[in-house]
C-alpha positions as CSV (number, residue, x, y, z in Angstrom):
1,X,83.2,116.1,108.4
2,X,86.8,116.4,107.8
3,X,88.3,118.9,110.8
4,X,92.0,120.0,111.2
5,X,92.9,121.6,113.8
6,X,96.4,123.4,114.9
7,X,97.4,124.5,118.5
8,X,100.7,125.7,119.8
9,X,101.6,129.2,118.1
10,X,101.8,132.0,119.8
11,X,104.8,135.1,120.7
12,X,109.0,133.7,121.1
13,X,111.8,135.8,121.1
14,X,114.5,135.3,118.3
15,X,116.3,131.5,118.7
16,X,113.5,130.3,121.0
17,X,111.0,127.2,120.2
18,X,107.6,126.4,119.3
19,X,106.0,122.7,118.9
20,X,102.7,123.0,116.8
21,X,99.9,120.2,116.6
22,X,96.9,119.7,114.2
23,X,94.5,117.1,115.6
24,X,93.1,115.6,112.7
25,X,89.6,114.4,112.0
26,X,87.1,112.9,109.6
27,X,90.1,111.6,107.3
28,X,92.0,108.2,107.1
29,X,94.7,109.6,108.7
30,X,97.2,107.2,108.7
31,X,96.9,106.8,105.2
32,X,97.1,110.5,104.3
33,X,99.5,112.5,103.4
34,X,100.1,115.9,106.2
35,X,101.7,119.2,105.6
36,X,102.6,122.2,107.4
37,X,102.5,125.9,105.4
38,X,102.6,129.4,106.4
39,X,101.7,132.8,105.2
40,X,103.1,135.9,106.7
41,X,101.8,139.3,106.1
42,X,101.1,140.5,102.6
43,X,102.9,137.2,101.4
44,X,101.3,134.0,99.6
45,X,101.3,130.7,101.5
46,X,104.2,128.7,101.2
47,X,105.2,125.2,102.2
48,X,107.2,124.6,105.4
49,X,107.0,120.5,105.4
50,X,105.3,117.6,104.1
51,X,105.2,114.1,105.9
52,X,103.8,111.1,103.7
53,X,101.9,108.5,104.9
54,X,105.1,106.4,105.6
55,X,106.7,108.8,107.2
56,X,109.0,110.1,103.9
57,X,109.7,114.2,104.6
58,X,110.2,117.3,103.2
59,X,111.2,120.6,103.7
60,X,111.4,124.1,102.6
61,X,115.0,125.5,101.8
62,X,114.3,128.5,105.1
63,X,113.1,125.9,107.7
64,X,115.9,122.8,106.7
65,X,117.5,122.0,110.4
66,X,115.4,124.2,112.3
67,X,112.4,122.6,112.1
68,X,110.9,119.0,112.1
69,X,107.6,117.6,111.0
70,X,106.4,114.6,112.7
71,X,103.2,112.4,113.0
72,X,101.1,110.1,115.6
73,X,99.1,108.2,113.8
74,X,97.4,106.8,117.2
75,X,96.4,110.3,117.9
76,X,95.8,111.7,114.5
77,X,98.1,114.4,115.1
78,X,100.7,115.9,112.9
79,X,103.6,117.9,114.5
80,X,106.1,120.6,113.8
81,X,108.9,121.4,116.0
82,X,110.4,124.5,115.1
83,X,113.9,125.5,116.8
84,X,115.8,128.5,116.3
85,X,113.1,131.1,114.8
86,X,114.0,134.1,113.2
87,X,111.7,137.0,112.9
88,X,111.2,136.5,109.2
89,X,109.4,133.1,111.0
90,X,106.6,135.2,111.6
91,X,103.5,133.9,110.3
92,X,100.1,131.8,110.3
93,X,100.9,128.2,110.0
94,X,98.1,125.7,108.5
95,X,98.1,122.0,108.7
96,X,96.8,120.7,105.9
97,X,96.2,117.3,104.7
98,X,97.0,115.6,101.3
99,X,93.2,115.7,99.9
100,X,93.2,119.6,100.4
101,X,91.5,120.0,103.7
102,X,92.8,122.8,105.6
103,X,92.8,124.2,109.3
104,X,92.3,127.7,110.3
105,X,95.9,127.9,111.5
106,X,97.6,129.6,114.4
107,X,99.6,132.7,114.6
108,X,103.6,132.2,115.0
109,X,105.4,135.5,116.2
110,X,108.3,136.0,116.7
111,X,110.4,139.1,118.3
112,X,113.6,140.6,117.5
């Protein structure tokens, strides 16, 4: 049974910091493919970052040099270090893996 799941969101003021995790499970994880999205409200999920399995990145235009996606493949966790937030940051973020399994996500918020 394939789980995903994220930890770390929760309420930052404008410019603070947030490191989320998603703990990985049931997948060959060092052979997969991770990415971070997020949906704010009344928006559509977007893509924040993608790590390959050999550590290749990518990121969306709003997040590049604020934030960084990063894996442990001894731990089967996937990260994403977010610096500088902005209100418009505000969001649930979902880890999601390369074969389309998905976590629940966690709520970012972020005050102005």
């Amino acid at each position: 049974q394939v789980q995903l799941v994220e930890s770390g969101g929760g309420l930052v003021q404008t410019g603070g910091s947030l490191r989320l995790s998603c703990a990985a499970s049931g997948i060959f994880f060092s052979s997969s493919s991770m990415g971070w999205y997020r949906q704010a409200p009344g928006k559509e999920r977007e893509l924040v970052a993608t790590i390959t399995s050999g550590g290749s990145t990518n990121y969306a235009d709003s997040v590049k040099g604020r934030c960084t996606i990063s894996r442990d493949n001894a731990k089967n966790t996937v990260y994403l270090q977010m610096n500088s937030l902005k209100p418009e940051d505000t969001a649930v973020y979902y880890c999601a893996s390369g074969m389309g399994n998905w976590g629940k996500g966690t709520l970012v918020t972020v005050s102005s």
